[in-house]
BATOR-905736 format. One record per residue (C-alpha): chain; x, y negated, z; residue number from 1; residue in one letter. Coordinates in steps of 0.25 Angstrom, whole numbers. Example, Ala and Ser with C-alpha at 12.3 -4.5 7.8 and 13.67 -1.06 7.14 Angstrom:
R c    c1    c2    c3   k r
R A    49    18    31   1 A
R A    55     4    29   2 S
//
This chain:
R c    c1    c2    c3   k r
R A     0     0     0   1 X
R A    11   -10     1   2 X
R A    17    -7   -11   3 X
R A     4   -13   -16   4 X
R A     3   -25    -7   5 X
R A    16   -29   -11   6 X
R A    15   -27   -27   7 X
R A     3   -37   -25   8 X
R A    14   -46   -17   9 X
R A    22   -46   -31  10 X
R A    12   -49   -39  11 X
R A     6   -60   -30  12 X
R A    21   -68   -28  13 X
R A    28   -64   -40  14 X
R A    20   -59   -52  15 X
R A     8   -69   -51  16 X
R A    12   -80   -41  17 X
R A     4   -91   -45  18 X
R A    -9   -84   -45  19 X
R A   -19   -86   -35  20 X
R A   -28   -71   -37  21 X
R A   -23   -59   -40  22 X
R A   -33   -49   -41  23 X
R A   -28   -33   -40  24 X
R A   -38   -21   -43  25 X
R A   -35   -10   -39  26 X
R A   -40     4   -37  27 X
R A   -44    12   -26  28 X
R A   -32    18   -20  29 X
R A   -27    16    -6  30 X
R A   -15     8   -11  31 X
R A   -22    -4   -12  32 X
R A   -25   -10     1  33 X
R A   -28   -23     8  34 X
R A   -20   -17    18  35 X
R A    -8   -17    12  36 X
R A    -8   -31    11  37 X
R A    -8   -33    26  38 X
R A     1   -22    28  39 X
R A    10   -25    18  40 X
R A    12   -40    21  41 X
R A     6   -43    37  42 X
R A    -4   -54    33  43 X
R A    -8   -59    47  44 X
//
């Protein structure tokens, strides 16, 4: 799950930095939680 959350960290700073939405679909799978945002990087 944090491999996810930081690929997402990439494409937010480096990929498309200017950009204010980024919207991700995914399917179904386990890998792709909210969770591992939190986990990943400690939003408090």
């Amino acid at each position: 799950m944090k491999d996810f959350a930081r690929f997402v960290k990439i494409l937010d700073d480096e990929v498309y930095p200017n950009i204010e939405l980024i919207r991700l679909v995914t399917d179904n799978l386990n890998t792709y939680k909210e969770k591992a945002f939190y986990e990943t990087f400690s939003f408090h």
